[in-house]
C-alpha positions in Angstrom: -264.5 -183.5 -15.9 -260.8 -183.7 -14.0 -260.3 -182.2 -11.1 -258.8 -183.4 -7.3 -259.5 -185.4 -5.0 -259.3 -184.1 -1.7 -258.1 -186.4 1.8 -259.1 -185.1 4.9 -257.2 -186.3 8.0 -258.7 -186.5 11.3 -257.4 -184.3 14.0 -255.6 -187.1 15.8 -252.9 -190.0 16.0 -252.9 -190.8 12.4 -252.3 -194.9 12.3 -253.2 -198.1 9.6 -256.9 -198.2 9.9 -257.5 -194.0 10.3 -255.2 -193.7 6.8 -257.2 -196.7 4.9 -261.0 -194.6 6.7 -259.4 -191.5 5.0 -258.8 -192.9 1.6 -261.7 -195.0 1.9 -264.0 -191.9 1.7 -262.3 -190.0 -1.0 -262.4 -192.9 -3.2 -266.1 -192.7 -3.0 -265.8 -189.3 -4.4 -262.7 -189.2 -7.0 -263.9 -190.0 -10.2 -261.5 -188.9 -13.1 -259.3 -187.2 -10.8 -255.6 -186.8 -11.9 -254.7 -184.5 -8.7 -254.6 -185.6 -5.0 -254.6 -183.2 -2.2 -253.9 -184.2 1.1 -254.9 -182.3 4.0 -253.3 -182.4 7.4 -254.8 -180.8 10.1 -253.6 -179.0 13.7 -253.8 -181.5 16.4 -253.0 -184.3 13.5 -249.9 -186.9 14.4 -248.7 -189.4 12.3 -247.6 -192.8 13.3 -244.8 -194.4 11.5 -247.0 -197.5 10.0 -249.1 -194.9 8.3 -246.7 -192.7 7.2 -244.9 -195.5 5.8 -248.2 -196.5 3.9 -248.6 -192.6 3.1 -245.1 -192.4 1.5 -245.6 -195.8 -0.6 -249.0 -194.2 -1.9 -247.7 -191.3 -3.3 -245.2 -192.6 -5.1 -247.3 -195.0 -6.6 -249.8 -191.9 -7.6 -246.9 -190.0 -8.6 -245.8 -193.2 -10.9 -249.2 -192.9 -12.5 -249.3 -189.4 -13.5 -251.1 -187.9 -10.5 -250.4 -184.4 -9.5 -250.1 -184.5 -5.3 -250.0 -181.7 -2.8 -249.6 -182.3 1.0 -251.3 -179.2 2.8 -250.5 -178.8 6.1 -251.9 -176.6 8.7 -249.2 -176.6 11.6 -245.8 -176.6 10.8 -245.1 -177.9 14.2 -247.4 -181.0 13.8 -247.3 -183.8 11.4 -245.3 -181.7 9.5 -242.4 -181.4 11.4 -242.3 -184.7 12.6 -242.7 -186.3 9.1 -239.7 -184.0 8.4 -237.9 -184.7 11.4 -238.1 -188.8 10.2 -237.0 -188.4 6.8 -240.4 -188.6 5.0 -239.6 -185.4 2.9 -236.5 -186.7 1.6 -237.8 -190.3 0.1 -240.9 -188.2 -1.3 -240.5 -187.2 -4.8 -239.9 -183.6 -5.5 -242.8 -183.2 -7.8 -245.2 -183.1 -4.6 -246.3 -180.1 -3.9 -245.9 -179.4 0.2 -247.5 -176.5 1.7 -246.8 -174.0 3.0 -243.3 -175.1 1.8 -241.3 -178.2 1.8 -239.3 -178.5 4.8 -235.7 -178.0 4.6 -233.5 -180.6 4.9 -230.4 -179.2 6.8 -233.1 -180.3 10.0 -233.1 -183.5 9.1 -229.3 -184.1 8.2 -228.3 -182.1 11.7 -230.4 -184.7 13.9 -230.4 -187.9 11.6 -229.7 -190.6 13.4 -229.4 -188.8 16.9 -233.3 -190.4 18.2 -233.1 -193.5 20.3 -236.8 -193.9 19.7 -237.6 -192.0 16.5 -237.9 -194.3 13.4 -236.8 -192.8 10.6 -237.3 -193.4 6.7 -235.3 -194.6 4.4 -234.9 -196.2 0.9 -233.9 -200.2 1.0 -233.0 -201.8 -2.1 -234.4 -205.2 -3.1 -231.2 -206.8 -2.9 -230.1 -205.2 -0.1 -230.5 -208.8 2.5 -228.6 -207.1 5.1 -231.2 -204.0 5.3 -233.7 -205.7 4.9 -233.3 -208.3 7.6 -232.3 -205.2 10.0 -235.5 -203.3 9.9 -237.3 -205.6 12.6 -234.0 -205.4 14.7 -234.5 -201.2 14.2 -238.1 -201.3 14.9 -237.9 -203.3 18.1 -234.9 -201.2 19.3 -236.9 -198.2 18.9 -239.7 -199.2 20.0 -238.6 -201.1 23.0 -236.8 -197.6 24.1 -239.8 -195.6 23.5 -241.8 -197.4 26.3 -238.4 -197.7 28.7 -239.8 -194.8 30.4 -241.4 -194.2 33.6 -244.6 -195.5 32.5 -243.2 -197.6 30.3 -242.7 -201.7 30.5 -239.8 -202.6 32.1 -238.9 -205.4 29.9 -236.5 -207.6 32.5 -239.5 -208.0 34.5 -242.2 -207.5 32.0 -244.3 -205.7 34.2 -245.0 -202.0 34.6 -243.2 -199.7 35.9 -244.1 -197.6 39.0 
């Protein structure tokens, strides 16, 4: 018999290894599944190398027929940062976000506007120049992220006090 497979998210920092634990233990479960649900709990954050992962998933389910649904407890959360980085608008808009797929007048107000924030977006193939910037983009952002009090100061390479 079809039915779903359900993925329950930890309530925590969402990263590589906590995604692939995730998956992991719904695969043991799924069967002939032709729908995934994905379930985001409060307190749950996502970090960028797993959403990135996430996003590349579910359009690979989506490719092969699968019906997805993202269910998110907190709209404040993972929600609104996934939103807030651009997730929503490279997802396609067969999957099914709840409560409701975020608007993207958020997003197109603050694009761009986060010295730290990395944001999503598409890349083509042939695109050299893109391509060759995301490591550039990456360090930038990351590099300002921990420019702050507690931070490493990176002239000295030591910590901050």
């Amino acid at each position: 018999m079809k039915g779903t497979t359900h993925i329950y998210f930890p309530t925590m920092w969402i990263e590589g290894p906590v995604l692939e634990r995730a998956l992991g233990a719904a695969r043991a479960e799924e069967g002939d599944d032709t729908r995934v649900e994905y379930h985001f709990p409060r307190g749950c954050k996502v970090i960028v190398d797993a959403g990135a992962r996430l996003l590349s998933l579910i359009n690979q389910q989506i490719d092969d027929g699968y019906a997805v649904t993202l269910a998110f407890e907190d709209p404040d959360g993972a929600l609104g940062y996934l939103n807030r980085a651009g997730f929503f608008r490279s997802l396609p808009t067969s999957v099914r976000v709840l409560p409701d797929r975020p608007d993207d007048r958020v997003l197109m107000a603050r694009e761009g506007t986060s010295n730290t924030l990395v944001e999503f977006r598409a890349i083509s193939a042939t695109d050299r120049a893109a391509i060759n910037d995301v490591p550039r983009t990456l360090s930038t952002k990351l590099c300002a992220a921990y420019d702050g009090p507690i931070g490493l100061d990176r002239r000295e390479g030591s910590k901050k006090v």
